[in-house]
C-alpha positions in Angstrom: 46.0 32.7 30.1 47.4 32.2 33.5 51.2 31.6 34.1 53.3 30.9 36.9 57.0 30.9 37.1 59.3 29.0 38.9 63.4 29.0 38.6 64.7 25.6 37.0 61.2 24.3 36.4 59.5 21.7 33.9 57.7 24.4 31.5 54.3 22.7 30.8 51.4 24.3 28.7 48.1 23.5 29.3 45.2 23.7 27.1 41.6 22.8 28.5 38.0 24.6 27.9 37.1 23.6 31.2 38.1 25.9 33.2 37.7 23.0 36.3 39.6 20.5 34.6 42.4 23.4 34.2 42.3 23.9 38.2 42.5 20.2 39.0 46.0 20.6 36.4 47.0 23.6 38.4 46.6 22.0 41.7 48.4 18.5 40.8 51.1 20.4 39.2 51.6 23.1 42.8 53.8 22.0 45.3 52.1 20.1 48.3 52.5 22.0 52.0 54.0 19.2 53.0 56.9 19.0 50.8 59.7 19.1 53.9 58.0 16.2 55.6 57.7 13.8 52.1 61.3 14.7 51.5 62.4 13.8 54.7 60.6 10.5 54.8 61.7 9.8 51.1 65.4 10.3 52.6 64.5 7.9 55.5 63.4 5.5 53.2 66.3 5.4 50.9 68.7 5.1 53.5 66.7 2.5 55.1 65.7 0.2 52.1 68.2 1.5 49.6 71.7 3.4 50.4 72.8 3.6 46.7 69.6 5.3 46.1 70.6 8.5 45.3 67.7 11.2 46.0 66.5 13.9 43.2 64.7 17.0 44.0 61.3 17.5 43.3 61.0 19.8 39.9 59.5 22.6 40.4 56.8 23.5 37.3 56.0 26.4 35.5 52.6 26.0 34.6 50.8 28.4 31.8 47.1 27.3 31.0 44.7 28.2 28.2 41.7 27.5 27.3 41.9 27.1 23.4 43.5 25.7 20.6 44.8 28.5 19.1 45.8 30.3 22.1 48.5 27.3 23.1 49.8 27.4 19.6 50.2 31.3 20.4 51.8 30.5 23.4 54.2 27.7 22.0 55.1 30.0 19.5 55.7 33.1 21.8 58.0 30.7 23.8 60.2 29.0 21.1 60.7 32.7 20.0 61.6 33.6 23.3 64.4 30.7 23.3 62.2 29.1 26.0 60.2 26.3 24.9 58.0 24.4 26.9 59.1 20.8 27.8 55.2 19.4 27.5 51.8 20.3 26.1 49.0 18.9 27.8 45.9 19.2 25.3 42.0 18.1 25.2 41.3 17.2 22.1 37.8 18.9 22.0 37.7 22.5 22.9 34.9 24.0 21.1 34.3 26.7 19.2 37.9 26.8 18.3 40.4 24.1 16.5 40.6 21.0 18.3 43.8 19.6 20.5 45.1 17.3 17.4 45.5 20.3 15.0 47.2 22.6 18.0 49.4 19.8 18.7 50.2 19.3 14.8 51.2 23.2 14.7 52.9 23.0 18.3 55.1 19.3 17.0 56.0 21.5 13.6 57.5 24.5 16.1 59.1 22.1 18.4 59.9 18.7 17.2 61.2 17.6 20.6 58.6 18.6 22.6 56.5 15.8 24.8 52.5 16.4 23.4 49.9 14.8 26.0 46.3 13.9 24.7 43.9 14.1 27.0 40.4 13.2 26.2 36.8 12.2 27.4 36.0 11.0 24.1 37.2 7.7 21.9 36.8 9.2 18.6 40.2 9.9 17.8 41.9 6.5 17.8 45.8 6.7 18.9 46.8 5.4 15.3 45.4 8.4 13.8 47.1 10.9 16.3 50.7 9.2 15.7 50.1 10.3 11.9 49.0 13.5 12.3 51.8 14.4 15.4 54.6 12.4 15.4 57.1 11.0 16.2 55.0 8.1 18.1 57.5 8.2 21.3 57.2 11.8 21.9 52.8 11.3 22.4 50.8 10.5 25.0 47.2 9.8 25.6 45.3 9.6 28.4 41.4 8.7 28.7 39.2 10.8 30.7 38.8 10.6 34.0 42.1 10.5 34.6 44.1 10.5 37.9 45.8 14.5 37.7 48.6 13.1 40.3 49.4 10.5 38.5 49.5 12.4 35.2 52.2 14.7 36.6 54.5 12.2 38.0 54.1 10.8 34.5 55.1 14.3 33.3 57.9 14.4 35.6 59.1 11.1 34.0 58.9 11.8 30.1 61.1 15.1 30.8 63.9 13.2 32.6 64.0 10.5 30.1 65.1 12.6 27.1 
């Protein structure tokens, strides 16, 4: 398990067997170098094109990555005992030998029925119907289809935390 900590963050546990697919998380989820100069050109923008705009900070993240089922159920549970939950899962649904990412996120939902569960998968044989029964509630699950776009996941990230 790899963790890294950050003050005020979005806590997100991820759970991959690839240990590639866990780096590309890692690196969408780090700050870019050129955080000052985006900021600044965000700010230029919004005062520009929108005054009333009013800017919010990019979160920081706390990332801690696994690569098994029943390690991010460990780790979910080792956090909601520590009175500090994570605010999303990300999880594969296949990662063999162990359970797959449907029955972690059932356990992970029954430990934290707030908590934003993200399906990521390469594979179509788990239709969305199926994992709305087995995790709901339907509006706190998301799936995404392999290849996926890793920026684009954690702006989505980024989103479903400030929403709720």
């Amino acid at each position: 398990m790899t963790t890294e900590n950050h003050e005020n963050s979005i806590r997100i546990l991820i759970a991959d067997d690839d240990e590639r697919i866990l780096a590309c998380y890692r690196e969408a989820f780090s700050k870019p170098e050129s955080t000052d100069y985006m900021k600044a050109l965000d700010l230029l923008s919004a005062e520009l094109f929108d005054p009333e705009t009013e800017m919010v900070d990019e979160p920081q993240f706390e990332i801690v990555s696994c690569s098994q089922g029943d390690d991010a159920i460990k780790c979910a549970t080792e956090a909601a005992r520590n009175g500090h939950p994570f605010d999303v899962v990300i999880l594969d649904v296949r990662m063999p030998p162990g359970i797959d990412g449907v029955e972690a996120g059932s356990q992970i939902r029954k430990l934290d029925p707030n908590i934003e569960i993200v399906f990521v998968t390469g594979f179509s044989d788990v239709p969305r119907e199926e994992l709305e029964r087995r995790v709901p509630p339907p509006m706190k699950l998301h799936y995404f289809n392999k290849p996926i776009s890793f920026m684009r996941l954690a702006e989505d990230v980024v989103q479903m935390v400030r929403s709720h």
